[in-house]
C-alpha positions in Angstrom: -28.5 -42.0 78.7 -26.4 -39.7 80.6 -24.0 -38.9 77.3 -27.4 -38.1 75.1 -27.8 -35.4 78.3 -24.4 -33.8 77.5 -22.9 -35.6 80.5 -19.4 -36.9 80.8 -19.5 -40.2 82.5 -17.0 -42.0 84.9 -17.8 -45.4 86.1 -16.7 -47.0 89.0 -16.5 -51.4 89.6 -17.4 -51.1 93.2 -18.1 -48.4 96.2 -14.5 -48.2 97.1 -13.2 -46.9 93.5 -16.5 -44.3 93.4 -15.0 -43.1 96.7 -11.4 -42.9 94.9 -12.5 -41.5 91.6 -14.9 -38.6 93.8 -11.4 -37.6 95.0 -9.5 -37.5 91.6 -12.0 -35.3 90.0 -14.7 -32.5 90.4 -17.8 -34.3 89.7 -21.4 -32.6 89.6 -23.0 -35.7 90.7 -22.9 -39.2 91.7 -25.2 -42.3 90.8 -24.9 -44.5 93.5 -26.1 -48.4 93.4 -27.1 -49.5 96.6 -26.2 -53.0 96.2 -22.1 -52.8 95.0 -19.0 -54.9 96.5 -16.6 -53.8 98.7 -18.5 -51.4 99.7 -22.7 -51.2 99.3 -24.1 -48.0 98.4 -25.0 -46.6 101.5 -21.7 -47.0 102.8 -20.2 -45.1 100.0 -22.6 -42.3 100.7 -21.3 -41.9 104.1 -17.8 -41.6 103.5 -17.9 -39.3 100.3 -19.2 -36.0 102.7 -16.3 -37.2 105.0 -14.0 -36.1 102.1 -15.9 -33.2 101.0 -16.6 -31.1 104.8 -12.3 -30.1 104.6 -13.0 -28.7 100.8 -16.5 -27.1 101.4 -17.7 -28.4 98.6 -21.0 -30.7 97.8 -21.8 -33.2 95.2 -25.1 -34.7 95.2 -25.5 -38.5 95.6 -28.2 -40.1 93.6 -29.4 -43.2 95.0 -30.1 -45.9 92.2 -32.4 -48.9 92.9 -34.5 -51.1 91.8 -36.9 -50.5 94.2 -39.0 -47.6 94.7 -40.6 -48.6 98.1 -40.7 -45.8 101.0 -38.8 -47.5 103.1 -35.9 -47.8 100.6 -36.0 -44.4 99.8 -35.9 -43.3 103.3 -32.9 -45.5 103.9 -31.0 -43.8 100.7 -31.8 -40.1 102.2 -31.1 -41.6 105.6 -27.3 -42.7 104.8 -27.0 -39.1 103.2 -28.0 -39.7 99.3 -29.6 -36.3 98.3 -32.2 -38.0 95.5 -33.4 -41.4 94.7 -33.9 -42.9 91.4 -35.9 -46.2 91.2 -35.0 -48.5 88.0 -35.3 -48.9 85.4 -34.5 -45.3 85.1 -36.5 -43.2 82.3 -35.0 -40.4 80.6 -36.9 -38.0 82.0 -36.5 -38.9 85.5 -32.7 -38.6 84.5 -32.9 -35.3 82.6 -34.9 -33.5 85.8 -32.4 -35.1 88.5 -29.4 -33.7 86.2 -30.9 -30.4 86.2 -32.0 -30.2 89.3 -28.1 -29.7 90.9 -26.5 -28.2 87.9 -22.7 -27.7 87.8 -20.2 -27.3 84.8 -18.2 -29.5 83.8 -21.3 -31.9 83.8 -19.5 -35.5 85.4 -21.1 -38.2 86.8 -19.2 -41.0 88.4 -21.7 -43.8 88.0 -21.4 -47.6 89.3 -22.1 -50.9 87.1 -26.1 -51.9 87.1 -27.0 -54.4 89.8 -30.3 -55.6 90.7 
């Protein structure tokens, strides 16, 4: 889905190599699972604005789950995702989370699908 939006897409097995790959590369945004091993989603979140406060720089985490309960979504904002999408993930909800932090080059680390 994220191609057929014009994005170029980097995908990571696990929360450590999303935290790697964020530091090879300028990415506009990153899809983060919650559930991942090595390291879960929210930890992942945490550590990637560790990296970026010495550069200044931002990139938006987007929480992926397959739940869209409040307290879920609290706890993705909580560990310092900036948006939330609940599965499975419609285009549209894709497209407007895609514009809504635009950046050029459009990449997206994302991490393999997990319940």
């Amino acid at each position: 889905m994220l191609e057929k939006l014009g994005c170029e897409v980097d995908t990571a097995e696990n929360g450590a190599e999303a935290i790697d790959r964020h530091a090879s590369g300028a990415y506009a945004m990153v899809l983060m699972d919650r559930r991942m091993p090595v390291l879960d989603g929210y930890q992942a979140a945490a550590r990637l604005p560790e990296r970026e406060r010495a550069s200044g720089r931002h990139t938006p985490i987007i929480a992926m789950t397959a739940n869209d309960e409040t307290r879920d979504r609290d706890r993705c904002l909580a560990a310092g995702m900036d948006g939330f999408l609940a599965k499975p993930i419609l285009t549209d909800d894709l497209r407007s989370t895609v514009e809504r932090w635009p950046s050029a080059p459009r990449r997206a680390p994302s991490t393999p699908r997990s319940s």
